[in-house]
Biotite code that builds the C-alpha atoms (Angstrom):
import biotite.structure as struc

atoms = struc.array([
    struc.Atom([126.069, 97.932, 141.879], chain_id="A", res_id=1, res_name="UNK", atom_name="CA", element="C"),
    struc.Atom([122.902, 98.144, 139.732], chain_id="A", res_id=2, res_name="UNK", atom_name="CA", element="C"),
    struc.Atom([122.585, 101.827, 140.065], chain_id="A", res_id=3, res_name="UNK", atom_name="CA", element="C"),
    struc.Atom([126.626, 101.738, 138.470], chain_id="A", res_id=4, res_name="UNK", atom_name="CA", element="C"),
    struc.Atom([125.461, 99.544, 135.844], chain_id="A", res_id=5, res_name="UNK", atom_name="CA", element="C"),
    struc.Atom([122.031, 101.810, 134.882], chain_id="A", res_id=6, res_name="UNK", atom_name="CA", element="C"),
    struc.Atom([124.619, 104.982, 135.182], chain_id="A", res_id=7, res_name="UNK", atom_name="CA", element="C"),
    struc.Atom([127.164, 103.692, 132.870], chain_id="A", res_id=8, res_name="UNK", atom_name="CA", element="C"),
    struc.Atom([124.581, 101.972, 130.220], chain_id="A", res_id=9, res_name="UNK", atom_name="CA", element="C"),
    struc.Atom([122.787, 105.896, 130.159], chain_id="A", res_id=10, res_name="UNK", atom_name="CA", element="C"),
    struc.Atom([126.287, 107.401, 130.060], chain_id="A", res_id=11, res_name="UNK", atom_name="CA", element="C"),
    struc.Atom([127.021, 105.166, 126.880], chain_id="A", res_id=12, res_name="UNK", atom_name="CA", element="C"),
    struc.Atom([123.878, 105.752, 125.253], chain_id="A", res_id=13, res_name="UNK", atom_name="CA", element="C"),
    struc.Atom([124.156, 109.825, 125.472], chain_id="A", res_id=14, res_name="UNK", atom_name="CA", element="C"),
    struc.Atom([127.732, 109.463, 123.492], chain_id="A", res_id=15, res_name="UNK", atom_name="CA", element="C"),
    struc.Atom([126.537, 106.961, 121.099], chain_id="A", res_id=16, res_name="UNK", atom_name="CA", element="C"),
    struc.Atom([126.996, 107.868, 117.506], chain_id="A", res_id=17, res_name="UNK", atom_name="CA", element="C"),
    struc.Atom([123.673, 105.974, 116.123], chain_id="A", res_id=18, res_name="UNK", atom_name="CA", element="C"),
    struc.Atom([123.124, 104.680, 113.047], chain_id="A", res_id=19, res_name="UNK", atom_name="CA", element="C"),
    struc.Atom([119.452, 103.846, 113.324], chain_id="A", res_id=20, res_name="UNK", atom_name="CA", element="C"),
    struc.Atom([116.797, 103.905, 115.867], chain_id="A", res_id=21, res_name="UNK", atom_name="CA", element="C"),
    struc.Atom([113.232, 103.166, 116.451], chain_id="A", res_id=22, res_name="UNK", atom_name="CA", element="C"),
    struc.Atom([110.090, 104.069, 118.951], chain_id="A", res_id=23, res_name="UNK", atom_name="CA", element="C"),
    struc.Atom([106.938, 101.914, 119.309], chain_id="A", res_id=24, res_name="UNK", atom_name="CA", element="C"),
    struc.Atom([103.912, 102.340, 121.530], chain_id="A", res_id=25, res_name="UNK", atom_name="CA", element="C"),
    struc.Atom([100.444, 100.827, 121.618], chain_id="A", res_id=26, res_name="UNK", atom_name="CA", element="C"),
    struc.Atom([99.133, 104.042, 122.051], chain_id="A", res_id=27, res_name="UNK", atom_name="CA", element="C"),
    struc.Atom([98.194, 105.699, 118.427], chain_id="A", res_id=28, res_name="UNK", atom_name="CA", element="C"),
    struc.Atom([99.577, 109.526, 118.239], chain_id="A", res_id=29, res_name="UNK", atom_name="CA", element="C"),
    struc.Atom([96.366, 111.506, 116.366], chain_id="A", res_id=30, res_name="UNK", atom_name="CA", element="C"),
    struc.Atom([99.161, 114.528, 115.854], chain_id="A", res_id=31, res_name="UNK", atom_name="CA", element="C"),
    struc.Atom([102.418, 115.003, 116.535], chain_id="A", res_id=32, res_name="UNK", atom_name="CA", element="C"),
    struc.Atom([105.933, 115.973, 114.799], chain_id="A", res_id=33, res_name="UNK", atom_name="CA", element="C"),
    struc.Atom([109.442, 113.892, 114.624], chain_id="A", res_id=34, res_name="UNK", atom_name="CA", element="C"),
    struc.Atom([112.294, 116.312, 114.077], chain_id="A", res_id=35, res_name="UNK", atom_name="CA", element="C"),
    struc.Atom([115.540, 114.299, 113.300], chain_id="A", res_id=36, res_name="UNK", atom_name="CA", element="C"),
    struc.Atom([119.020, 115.663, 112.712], chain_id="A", res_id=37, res_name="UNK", atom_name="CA", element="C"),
    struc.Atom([120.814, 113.354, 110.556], chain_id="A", res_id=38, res_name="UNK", atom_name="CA", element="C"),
    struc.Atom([123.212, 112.994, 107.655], chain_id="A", res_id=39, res_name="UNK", atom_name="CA", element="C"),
    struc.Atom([122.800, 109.927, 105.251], chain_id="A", res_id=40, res_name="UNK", atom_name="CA", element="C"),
    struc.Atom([125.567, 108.202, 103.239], chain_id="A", res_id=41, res_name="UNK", atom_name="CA", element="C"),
    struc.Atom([124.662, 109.305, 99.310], chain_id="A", res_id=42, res_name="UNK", atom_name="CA", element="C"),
    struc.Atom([125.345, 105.848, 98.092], chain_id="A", res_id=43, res_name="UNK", atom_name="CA", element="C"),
    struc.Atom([123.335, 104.490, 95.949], chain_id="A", res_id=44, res_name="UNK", atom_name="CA", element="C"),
    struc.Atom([121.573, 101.409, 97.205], chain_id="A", res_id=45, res_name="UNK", atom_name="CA", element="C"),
    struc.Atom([121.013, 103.056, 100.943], chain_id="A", res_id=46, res_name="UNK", atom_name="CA", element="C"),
    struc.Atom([117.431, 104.824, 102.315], chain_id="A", res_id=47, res_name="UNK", atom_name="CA", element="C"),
    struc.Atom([117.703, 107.148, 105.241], chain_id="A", res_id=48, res_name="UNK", atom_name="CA", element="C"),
    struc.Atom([114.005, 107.531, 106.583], chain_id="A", res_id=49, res_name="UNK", atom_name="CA", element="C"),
    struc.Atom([112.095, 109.208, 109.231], chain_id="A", res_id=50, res_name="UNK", atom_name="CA", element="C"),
    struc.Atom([108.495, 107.679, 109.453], chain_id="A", res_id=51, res_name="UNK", atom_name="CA", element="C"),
    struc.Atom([105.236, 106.957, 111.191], chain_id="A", res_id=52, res_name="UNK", atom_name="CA", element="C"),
    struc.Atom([103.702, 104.028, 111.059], chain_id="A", res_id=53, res_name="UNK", atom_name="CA", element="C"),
    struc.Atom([100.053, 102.407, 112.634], chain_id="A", res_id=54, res_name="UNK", atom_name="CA", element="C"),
    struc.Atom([98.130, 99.444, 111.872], chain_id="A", res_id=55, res_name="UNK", atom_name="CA", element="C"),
    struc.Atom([95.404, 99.648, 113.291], chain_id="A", res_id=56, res_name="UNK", atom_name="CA", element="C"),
    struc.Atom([92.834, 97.941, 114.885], chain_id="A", res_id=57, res_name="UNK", atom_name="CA", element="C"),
    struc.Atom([89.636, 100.772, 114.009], chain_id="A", res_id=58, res_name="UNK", atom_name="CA", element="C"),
    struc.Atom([90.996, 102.670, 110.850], chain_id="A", res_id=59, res_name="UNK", atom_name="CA", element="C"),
    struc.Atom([88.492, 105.594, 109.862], chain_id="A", res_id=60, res_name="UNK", atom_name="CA", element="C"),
    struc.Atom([88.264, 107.476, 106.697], chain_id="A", res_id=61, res_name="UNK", atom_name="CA", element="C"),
    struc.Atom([91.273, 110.048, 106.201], chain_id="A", res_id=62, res_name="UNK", atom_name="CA", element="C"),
    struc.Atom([93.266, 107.969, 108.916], chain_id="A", res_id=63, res_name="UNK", atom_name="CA", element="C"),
    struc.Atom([96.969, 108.167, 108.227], chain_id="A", res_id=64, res_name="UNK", atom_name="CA", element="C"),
    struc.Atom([98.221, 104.751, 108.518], chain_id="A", res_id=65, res_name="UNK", atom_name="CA", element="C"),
    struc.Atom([102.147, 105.776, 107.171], chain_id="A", res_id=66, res_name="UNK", atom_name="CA", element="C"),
    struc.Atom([103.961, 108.899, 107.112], chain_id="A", res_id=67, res_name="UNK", atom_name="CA", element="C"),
    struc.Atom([107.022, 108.991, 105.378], chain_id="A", res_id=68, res_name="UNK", atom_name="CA", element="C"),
    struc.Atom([110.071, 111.265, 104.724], chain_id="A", res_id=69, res_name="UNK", atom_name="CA", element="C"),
    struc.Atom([113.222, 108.815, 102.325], chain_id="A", res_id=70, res_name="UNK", atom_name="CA", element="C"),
    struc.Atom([116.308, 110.133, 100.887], chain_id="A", res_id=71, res_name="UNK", atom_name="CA", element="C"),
    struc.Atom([117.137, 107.723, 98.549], chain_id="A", res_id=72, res_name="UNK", atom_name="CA", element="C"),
    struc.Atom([120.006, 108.304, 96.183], chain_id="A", res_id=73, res_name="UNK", atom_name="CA", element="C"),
    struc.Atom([120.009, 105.609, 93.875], chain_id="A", res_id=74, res_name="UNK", atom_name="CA", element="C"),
    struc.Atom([117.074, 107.702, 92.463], chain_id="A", res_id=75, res_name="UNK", atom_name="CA", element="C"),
    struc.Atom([119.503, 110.471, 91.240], chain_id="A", res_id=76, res_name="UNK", atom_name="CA", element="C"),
    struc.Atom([116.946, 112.560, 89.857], chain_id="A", res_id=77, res_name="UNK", atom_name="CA", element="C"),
    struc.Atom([114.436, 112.963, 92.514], chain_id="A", res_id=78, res_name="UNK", atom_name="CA", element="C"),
    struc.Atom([116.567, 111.297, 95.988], chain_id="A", res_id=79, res_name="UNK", atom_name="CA", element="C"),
    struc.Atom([113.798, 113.205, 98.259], chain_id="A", res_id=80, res_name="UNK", atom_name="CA", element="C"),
    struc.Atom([110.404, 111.340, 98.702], chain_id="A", res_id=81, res_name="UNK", atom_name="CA", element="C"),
    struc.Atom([107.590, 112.289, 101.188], chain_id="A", res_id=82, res_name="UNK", atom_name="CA", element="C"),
    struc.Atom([104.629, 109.892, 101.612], chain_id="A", res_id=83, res_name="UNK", atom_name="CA", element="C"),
    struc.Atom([101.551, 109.440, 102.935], chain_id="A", res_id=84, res_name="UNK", atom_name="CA", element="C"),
    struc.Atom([99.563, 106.201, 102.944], chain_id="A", res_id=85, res_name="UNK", atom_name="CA", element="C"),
    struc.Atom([96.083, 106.349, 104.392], chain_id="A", res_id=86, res_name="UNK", atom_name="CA", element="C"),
    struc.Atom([92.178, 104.372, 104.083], chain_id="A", res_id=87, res_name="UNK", atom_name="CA", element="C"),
    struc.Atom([89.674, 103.139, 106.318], chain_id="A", res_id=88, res_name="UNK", atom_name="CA", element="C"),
    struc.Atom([91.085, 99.737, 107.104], chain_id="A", res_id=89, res_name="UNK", atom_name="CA", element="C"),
    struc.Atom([89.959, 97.802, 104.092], chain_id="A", res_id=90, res_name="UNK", atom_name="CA", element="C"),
    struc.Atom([90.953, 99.937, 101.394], chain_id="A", res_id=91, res_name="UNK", atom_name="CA", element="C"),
    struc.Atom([94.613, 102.339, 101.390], chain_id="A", res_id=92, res_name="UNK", atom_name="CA", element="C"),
    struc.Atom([94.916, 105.172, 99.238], chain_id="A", res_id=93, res_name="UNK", atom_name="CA", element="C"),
    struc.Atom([98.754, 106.601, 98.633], chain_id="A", res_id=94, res_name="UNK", atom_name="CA", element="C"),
    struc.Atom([100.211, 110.265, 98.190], chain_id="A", res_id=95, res_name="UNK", atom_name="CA", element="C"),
    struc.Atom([103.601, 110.524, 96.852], chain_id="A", res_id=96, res_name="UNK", atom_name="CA", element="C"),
    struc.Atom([105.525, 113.738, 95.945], chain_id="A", res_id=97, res_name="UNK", atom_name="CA", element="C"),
    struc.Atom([109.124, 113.358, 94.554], chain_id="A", res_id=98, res_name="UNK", atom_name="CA", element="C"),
    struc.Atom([112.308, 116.261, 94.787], chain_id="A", res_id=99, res_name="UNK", atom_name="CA", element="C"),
    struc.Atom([115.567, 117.001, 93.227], chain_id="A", res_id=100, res_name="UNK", atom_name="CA", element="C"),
    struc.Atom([116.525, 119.581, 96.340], chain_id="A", res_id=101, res_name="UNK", atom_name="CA", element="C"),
    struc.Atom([116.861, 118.509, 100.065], chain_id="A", res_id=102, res_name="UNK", atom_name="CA", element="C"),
    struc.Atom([119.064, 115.620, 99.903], chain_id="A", res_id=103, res_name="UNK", atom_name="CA", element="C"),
    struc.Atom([122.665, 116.120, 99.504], chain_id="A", res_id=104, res_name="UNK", atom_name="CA", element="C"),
    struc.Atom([125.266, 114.318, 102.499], chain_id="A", res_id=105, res_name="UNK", atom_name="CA", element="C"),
    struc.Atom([125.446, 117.178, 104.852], chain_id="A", res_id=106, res_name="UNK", atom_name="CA", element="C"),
    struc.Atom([123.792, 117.391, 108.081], chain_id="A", res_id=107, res_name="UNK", atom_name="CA", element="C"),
    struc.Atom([120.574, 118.539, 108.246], chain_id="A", res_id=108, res_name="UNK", atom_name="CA", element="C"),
    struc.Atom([117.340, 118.348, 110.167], chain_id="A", res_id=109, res_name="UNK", atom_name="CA", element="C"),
    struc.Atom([114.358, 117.064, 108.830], chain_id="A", res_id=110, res_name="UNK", atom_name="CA", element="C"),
    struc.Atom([111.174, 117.011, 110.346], chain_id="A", res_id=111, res_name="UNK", atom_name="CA", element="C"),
    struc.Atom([106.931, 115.914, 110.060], chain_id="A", res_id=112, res_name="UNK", atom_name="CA", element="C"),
    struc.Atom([104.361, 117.258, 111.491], chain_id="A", res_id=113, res_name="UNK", atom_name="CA", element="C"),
    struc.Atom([101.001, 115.573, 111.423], chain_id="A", res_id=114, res_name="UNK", atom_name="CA", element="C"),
    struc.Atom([97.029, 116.601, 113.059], chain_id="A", res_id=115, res_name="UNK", atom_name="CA", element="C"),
    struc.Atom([94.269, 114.457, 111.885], chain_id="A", res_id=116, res_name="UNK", atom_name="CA", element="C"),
    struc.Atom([93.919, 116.651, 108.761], chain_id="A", res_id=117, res_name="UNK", atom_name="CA", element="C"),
    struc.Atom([96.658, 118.142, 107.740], chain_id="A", res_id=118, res_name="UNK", atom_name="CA", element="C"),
    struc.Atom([100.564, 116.772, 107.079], chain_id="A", res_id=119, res_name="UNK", atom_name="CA", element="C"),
    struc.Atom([103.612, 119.492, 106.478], chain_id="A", res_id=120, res_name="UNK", atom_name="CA", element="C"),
    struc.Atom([107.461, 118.214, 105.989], chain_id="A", res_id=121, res_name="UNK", atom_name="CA", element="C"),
    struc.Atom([110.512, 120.403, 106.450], chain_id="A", res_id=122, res_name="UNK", atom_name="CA", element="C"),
    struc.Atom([114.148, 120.696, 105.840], chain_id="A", res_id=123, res_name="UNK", atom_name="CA", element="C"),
    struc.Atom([116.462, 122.924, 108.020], chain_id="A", res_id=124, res_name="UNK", atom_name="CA", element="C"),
    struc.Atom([113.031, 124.830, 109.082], chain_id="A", res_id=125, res_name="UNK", atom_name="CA", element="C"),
    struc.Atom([111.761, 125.128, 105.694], chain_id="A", res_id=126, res_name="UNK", atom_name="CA", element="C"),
    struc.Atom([108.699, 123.826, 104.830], chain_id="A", res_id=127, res_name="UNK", atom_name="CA", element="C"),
    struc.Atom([109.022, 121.604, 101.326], chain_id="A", res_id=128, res_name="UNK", atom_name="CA", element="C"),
    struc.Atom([105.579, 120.202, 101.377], chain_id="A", res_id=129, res_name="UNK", atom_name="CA", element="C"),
    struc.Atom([102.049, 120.630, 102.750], chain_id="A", res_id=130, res_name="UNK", atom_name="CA", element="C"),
    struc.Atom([99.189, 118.729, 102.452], chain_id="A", res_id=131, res_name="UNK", atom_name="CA", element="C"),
])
């Protein structure tokens, strides 16, 4: 009976049309990349995001603490944001670059990709920032 129940609570979360998710560890990711295929409402008042996010403990100098890629239409002439918040623990230093392309409603797939010194986003495979 418990194998049914695991089978059909799988089954319903492969067909699930989702309209938000999250991951957490406790481990802290030093690189990586999030790819996410999504398509956000263009109504103004909504943010669709794709992040990272850490809070420590032992920040060091150049440690991203936030990664961030918004679409956010109420801001009609830039709706694309990509962010990057970083410091050594005490003090938090903030990168912001803002884009009229990128964000219209059709699907797409937007992605970040992060090492310890270096942060690119992308659009469909195209890169729109690197840093």
């Amino acid at each position: 009976m418990k194998f049914a129940i695991a089978l059909i609570a799988v089954v319903g979360l492969a067909e699930a049309n989702w309209k938000s998710g999250s991951i957490s560890t406790y481990e802290k990711f030093a690189y990586g990349k999030i790819v996410a295929r999504m398509k956000h409402p263009n109504k103004p008042g909504t943010v669709s995001s794709i992040y990272t996010f850490w809070d420590g403990p032992n920040f060091y100098p150049g440690g991203w603490n936030e990664i961030d890629l918004n679409i956010v239409p109420s801001v009609a002439n830039t709706p694309l944001s990509t962010n990057v918040v970083y410091g050594d623990g005490h003090n938090k230093s903030e990168d912001h670059s803002y884009f009229a392309n990128g964000a219209d409603s059709e699907w797409h797939t937007y992605a970040i990709e992060w090492t310890p010194s270096h942060v690119s986003w992308s659009i469909d495979d195209k890169l729109v920032r690197d840093m």
